[in-house]
C-alpha positions as CSV (number, residue, x, y, z in Angstrom):
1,X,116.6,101.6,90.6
2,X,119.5,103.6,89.5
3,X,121.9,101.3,91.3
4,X,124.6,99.4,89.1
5,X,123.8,95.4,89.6
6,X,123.9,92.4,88.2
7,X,120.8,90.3,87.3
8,X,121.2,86.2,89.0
9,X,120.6,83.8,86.2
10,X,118.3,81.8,88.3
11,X,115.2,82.6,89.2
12,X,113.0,81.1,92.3
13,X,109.3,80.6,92.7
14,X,109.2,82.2,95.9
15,X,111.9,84.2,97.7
16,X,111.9,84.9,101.8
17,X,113.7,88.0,102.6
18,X,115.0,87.4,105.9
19,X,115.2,83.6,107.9
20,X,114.3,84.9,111.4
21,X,111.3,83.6,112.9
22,X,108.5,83.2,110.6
23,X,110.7,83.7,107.3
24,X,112.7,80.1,108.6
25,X,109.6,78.4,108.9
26,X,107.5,80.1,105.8
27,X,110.8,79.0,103.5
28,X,110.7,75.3,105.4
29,X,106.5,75.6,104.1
30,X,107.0,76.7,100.4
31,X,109.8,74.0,100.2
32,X,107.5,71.4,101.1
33,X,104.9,72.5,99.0
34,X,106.7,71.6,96.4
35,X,108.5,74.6,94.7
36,X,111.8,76.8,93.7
37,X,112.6,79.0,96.9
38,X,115.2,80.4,98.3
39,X,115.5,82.5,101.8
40,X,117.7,85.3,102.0
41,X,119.2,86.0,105.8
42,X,121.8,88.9,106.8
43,X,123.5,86.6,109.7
44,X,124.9,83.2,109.5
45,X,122.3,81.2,110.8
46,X,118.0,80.9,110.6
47,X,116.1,81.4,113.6
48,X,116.2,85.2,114.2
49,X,115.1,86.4,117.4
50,X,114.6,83.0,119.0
51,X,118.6,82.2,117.8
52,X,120.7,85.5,116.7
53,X,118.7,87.5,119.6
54,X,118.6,84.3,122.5
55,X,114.8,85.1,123.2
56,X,114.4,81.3,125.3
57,X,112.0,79.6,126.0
58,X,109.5,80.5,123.8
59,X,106.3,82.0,125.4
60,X,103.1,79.5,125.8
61,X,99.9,80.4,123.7
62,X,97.6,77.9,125.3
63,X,94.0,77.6,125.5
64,X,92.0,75.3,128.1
65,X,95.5,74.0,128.8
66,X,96.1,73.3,125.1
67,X,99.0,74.2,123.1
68,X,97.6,77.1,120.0
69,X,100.2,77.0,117.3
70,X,101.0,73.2,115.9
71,X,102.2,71.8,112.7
72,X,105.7,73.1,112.4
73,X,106.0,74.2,115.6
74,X,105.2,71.0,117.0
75,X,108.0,69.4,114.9
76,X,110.4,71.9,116.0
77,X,110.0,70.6,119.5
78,X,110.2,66.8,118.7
79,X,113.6,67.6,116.7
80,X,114.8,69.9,119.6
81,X,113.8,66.9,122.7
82,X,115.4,64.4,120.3
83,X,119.0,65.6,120.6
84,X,118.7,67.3,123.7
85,X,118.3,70.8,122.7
86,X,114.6,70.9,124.2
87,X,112.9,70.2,127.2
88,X,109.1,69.5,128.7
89,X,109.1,70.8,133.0
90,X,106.8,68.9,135.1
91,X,104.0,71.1,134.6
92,X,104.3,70.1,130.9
93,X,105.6,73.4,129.3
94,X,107.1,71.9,126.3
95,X,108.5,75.5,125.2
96,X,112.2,75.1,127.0
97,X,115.1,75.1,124.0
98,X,119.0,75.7,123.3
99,X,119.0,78.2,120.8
100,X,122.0,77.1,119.5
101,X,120.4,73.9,118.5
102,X,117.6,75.6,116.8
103,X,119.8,76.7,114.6
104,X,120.7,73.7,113.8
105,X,117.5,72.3,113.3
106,X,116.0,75.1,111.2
107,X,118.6,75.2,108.6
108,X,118.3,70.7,108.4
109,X,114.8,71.3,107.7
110,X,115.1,73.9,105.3
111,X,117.5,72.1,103.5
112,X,115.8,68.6,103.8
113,X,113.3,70.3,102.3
114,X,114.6,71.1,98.8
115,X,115.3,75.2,99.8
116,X,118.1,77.0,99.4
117,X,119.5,79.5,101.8
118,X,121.9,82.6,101.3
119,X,123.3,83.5,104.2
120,X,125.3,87.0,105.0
121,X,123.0,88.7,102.3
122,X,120.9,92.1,102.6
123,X,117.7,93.3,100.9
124,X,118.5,96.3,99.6
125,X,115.3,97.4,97.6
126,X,112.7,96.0,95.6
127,X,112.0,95.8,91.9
128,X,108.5,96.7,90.8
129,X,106.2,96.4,88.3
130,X,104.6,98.9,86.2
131,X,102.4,101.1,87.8
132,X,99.5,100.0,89.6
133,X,95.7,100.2,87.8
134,X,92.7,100.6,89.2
135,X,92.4,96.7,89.5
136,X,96.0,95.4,89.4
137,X,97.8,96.2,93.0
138,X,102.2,96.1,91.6
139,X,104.5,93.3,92.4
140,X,107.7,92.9,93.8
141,X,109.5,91.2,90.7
142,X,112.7,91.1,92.1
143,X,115.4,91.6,95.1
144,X,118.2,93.9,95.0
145,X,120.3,92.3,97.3
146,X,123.6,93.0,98.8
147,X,126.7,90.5,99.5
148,X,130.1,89.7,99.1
149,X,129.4,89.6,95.7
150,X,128.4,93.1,95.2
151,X,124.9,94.0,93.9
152,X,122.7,91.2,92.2
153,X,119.1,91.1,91.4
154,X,117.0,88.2,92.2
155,X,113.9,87.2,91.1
156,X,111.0,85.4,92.4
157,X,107.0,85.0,91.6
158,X,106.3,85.6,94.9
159,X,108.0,87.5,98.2
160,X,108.1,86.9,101.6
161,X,108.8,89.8,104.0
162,X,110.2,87.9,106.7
163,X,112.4,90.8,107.4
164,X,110.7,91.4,110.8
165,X,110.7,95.5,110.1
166,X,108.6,94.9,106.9
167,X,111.9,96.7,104.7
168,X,110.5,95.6,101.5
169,X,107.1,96.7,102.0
170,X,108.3,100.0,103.4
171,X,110.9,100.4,100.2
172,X,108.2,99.5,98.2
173,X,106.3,102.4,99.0
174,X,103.3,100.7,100.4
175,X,101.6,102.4,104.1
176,X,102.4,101.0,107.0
177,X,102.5,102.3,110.5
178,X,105.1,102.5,113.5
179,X,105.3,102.9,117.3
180,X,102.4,103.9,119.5
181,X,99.8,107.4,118.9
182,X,103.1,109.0,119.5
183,X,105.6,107.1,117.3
184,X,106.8,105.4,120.6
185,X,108.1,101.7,120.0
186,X,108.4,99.0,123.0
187,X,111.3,98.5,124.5
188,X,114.6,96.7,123.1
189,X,116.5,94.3,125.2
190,X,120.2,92.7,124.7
191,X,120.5,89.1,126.1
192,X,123.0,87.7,127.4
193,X,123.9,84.4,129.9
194,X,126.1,83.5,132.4
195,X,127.5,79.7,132.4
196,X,129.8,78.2,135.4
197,X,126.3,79.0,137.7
198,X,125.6,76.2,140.4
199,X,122.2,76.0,139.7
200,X,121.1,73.3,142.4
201,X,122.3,76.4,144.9
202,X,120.8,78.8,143.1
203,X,117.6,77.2,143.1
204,X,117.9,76.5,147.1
205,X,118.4,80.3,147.4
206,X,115.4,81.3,145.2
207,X,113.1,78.9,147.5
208,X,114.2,80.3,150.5
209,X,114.2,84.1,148.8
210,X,110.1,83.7,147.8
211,X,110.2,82.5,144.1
212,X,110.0,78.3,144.6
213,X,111.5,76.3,141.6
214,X,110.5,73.2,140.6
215,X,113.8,71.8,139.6
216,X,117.3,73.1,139.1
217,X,117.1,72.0,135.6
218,X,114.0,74.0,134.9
219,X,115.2,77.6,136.5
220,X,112.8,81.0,136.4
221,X,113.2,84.2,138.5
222,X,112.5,87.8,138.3
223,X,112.5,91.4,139.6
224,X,110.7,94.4,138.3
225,X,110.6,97.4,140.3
226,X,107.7,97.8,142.4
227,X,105.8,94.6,141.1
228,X,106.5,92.9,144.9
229,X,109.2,90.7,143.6
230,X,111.3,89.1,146.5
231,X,114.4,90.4,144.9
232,X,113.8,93.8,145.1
233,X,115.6,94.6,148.2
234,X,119.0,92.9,146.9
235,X,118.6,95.0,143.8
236,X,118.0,98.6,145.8
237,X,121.3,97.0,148.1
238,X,122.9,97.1,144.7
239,X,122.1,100.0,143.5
240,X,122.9,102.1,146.1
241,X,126.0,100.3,146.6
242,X,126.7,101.8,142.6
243,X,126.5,98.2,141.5
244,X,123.6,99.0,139.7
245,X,121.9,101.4,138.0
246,X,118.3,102.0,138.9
247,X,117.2,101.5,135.3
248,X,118.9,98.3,135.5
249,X,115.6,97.3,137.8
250,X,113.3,97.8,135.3
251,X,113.1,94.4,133.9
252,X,115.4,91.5,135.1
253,X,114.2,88.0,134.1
254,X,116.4,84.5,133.8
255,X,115.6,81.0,132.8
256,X,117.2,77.9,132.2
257,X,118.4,76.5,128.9
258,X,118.5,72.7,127.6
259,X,121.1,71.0,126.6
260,X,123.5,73.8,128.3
261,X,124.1,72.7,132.1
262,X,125.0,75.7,134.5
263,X,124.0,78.3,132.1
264,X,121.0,80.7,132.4
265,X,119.6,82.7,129.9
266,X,118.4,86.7,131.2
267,X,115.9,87.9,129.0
268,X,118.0,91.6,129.8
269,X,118.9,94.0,130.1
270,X,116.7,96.5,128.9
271,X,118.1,99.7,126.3
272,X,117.9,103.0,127.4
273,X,114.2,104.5,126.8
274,X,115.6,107.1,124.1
275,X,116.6,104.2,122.4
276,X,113.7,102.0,121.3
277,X,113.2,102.3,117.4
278,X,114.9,99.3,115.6
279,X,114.3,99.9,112.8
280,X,117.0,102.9,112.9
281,X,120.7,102.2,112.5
282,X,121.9,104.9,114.9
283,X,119.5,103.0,117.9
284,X,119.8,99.2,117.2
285,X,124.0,100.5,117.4
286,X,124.0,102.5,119.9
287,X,121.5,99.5,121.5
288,X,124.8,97.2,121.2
289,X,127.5,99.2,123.5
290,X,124.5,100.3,126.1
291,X,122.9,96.8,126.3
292,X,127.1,95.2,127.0
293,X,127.6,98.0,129.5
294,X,124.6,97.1,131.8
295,X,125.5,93.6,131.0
296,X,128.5,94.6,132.9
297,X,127.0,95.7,135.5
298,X,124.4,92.7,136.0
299,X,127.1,90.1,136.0
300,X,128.1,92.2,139.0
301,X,124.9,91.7,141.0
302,X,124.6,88.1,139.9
303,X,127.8,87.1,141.0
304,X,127.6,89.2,144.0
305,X,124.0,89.1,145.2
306,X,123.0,85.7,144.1
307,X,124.4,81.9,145.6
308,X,125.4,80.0,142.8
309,X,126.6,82.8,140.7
310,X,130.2,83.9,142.4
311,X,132.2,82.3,139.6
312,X,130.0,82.8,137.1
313,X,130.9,84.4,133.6
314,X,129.3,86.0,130.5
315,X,128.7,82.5,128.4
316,X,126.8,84.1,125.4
317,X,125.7,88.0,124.5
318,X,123.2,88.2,121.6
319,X,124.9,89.0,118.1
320,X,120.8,90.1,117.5
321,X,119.0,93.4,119.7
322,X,116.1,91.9,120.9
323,X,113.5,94.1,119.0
324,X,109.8,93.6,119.7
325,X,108.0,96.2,117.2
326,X,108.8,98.5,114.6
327,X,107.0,98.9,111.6
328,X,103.5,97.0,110.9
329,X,102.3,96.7,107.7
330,X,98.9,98.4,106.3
331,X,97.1,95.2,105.3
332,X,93.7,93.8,103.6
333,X,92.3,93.7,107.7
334,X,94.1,95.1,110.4
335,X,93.8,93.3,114.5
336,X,92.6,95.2,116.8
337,X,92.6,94.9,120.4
338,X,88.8,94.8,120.2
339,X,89.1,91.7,118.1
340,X,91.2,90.3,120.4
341,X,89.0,90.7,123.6
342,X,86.3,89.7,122.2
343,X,87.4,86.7,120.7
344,X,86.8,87.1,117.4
345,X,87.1,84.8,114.6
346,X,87.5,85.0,110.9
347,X,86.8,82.8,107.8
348,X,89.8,83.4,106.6
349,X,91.6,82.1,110.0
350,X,95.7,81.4,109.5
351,X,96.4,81.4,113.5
352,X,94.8,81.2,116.8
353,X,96.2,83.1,119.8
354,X,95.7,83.8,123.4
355,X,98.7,85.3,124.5
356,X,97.7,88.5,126.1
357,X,98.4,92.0,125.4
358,X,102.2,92.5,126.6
359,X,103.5,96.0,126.4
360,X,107.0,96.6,127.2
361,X,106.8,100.4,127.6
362,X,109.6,102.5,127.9
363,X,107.4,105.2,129.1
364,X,107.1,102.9,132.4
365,X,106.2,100.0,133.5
366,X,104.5,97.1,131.3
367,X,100.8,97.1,130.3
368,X,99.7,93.2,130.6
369,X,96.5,91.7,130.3
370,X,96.6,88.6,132.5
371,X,94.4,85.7,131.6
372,X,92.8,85.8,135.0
373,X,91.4,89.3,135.0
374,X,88.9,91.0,133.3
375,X,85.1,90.5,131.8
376,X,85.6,90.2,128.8
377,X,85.2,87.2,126.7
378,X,89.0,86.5,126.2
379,X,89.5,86.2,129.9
380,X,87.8,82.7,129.8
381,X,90.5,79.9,130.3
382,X,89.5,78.6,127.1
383,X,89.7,81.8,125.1
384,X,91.6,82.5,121.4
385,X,90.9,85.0,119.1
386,X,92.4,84.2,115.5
387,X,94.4,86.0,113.1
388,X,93.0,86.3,109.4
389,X,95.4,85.8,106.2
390,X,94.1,89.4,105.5
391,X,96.3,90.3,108.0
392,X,100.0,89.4,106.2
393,X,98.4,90.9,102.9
394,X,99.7,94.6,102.8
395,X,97.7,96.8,100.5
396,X,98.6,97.8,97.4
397,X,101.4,95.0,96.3
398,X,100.1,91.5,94.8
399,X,102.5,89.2,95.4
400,X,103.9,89.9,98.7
401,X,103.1,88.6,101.7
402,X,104.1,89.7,105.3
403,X,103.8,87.0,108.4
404,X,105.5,87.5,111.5
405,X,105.2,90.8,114.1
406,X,104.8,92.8,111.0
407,X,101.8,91.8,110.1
408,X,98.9,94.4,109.8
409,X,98.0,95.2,113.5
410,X,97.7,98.0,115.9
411,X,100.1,98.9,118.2
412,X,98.5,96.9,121.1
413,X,97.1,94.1,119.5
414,X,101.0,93.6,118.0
415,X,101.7,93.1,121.4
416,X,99.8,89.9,121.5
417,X,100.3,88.0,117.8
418,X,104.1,89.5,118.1
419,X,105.7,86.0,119.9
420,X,107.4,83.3,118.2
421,X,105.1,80.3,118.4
422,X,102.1,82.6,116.3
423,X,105.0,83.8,114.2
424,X,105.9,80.1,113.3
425,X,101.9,79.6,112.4
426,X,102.0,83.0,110.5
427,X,105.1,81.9,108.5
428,X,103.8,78.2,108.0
429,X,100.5,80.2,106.5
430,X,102.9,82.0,104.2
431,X,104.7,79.9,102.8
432,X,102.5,77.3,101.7
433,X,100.4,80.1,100.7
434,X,103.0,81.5,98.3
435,X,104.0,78.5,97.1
436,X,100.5,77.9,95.7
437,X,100.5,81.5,94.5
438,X,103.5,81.5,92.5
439,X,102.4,77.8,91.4
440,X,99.1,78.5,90.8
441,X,98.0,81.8,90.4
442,X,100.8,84.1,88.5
443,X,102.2,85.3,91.9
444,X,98.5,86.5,93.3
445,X,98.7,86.2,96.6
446,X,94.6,87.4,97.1
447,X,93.8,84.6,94.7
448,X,94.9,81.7,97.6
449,X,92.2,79.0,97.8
450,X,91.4,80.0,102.0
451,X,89.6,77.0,103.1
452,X,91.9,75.1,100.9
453,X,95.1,76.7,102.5
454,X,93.2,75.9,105.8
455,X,92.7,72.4,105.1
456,X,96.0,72.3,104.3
457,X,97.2,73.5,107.5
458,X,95.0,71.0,109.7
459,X,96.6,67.6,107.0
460,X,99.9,69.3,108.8
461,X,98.8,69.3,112.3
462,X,97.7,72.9,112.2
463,X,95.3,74.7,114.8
464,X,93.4,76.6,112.8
């Protein structure tokens, strides 16, 4: 580093470079476990994509009608229902939230906890060690991180790349891969929702229009082109009435949202194809003023097309792109889709998960393995695969660990450990395991105790 900064007095026993996702929920872990740690986050608020990025509800991981991911996740949910900022439909889907008071909960948690938080900060590039041997992967020994105050080092016996894009992995030097066999990432999304809808109407129109609700309080409805949606015709009225674009058909999606009467949540629109690598300034930008423009235009449709919606207005747009893959670390194992249809488990087990293979493919279409099709052993109801602590282990740095949808997987199995309740159990994983690490074992992340760290989990109410 060449860059003129200052070095923080303080140091921490484990830092957590972004408090999205799994970085909230692996600095709530490490906090618990009894040691110094501080998260670092570039917005004002923890959460990430399920708060900045207003990706609601969060997407269930069941198995033989059992919720996966526990522990944290399951006190999330209790802390959400108790101030009305959650919700459990009649089909007992206990995944409904307000982002808005996630936010709140994360950072009470966090701070209950003993951890410290920095928020409007960026990771700017990593410290390392002296050069690898033939036995001794390097460490990350500190954070160059950017704020208000300019250019400060911080240092930590352990790091968390929470970051989502694996940044200080990738400015570390360490592999890692990106995109599809052609370099091709997933599609991003911008969400947005529209408040002032009368939702009991709404609903009434939806039954009558071939997608039954159980409740106006508990809202979902759809339209992708060509999937035999009974929205499809109002969208093709729309688009070649110039309402719409026909891109603007490719994914449409809305729920409901606790806590906020007479607001849905659209998990849309979708970017423009060209436009689908977050991790590069010039697309997650550009993602911004195309994502508000067919924003625009959807507000039209809704207001126009749909009962309910005729006075309805833009309530919330995402401060966050929703991005679903970028990079993916190179770590000590790598999922593959293999592992994942055959059910395969590990010893060194951190997470279970059988939420399928979900593509969103700007190439067309969406490739999705639904749980009722197929011969293969993950098709059984009561199917899971698990996710090894190899995984968040990228080669070639010791003290650095990686939960969340950067862990080391290929591009389709990512598509299936990528939503937020595994990266909860990922991060939960992480952070107890650094804490232990830095604690324990000089910053070694490889030197964890794993049926330790996995009995440790279960005292916590973890799955694994």
């Amino acid at each position: 580093m060449n860059l003129p900064y200052q070095t923080e007095p303080r140091t921490w026993d484990v830092i957590v470079a972004g408090g999205g996702t799994a970085g909230a929920i692996a600095g709530i872990a490490a906090a618990r476990a009894g040691v110094r740690v501080l998260v670092v986050e570039a917005l004002g608020s923890l959460g990430g994509t399920g708060t900045n990025a207003w990706v609601t509800p969060l997407m269930r991981n069941v198995s033989g009608g059992q919720n996966l991911n526990r522990g944290l996740t399951d006190e999330l949910k209790v802390r959400l229902h108790a101030r009305g900022d959650g919700a459990t439909d009649a089909n007992g889907n206990d995944n409904w939230f307000n982002p808005e008071g996630l936010k709140m909960v994360l950072e009470q948690m966090l701070l209950e906890a003993g951890g410290e938080v920095l928020y409007h900060t960026h990771v700017v590039a990593p410290i390392l060690s002296p050069q690898a041997t033939s036995d001794k992967p390097q460490a990350v020994t500190a954070l160059v991180l950017h704020n208000k105050g300019g250019l400060q080092a911080f240092r930590a016996g352990v790091l968390i790349d929470a970051t989502g894009d694996a940044d200080v992995v990738m400015r570390a030097g360490a592999p890692f891969h990106a995109g599809d066999e052609d370099g091709v990432h997933q599609a991003m999304s911008l969400r947005f929702t529209l408040a002032g809808v009368d939702t009991a109407r709404l609903c009434a129109f939806l039954g009558r229009h071939g997608q039954p609700q159980a409740s106006p309080d508990f809202l979902h409805f759809w339209m992708v082109w060509g999937r035999k949606s009974s929205l499809e015709p109002l969208f093709r009225e729309a688009v070649a009435a110039g309402v719409l674009e026909e891109r603007d058909g490719d994914y449409f999606q809305g729920f409901s949202v606790p806590g906020r009467p007479g607001e849905i949540s659209f998990n849309c629109p979708r970017i423009r194809a060209d436009l689908n690598d977050g991790s590069d300034p010039w697309h997650l930008s550009a993602a911004q003023t195309d994502g508000r423009a067919a924003i625009d235009r959807l507000t039209a449709f809704c207001r126009a097309s749909l009962p309910g919606c005729e006075t309805a207005y833009i309530g919330t747009v995402a401060m966050m792109v929703g991005v679903r893959e970028t990079r993916r670390i190179v770590g000590e194992y790598t999922l593959t889709l293999e592992d994942i249809l055959d059910c395969r488990r590990f010893p060194d087990s951190i997470c279970r998960n059988h939420y399928p293979v979900d593509i969103h493919s700007v190439k067309g279409g969406a490739r999705l393995l639904h749980e009722r099709d197929g011969a293969a052993p993950y098709f059984a109801p009561d199917a899971y695969h698990d996710l090894p602590y190899r995984a968040p282990v990228p080669v070639g740095l010791r003290n650095v660990l990686v939960p969340g949808r950067a862990a080391s997987s290929t591009f389709e199995a990512q598509s299936a450990i990528r939503v937020q309740q595994n990266c909860h159990t990922m991060g939960e994983a992480a952070g107890i395991a650094a804490a232990w690490a830095a604690r324990d074992h000089g910053g070694e992340v490889r030197a964890v105790d794993i049926p330790a760290l996995q009995t440790e989990m279960r005292r916590l109410g973890g799955n694994v």
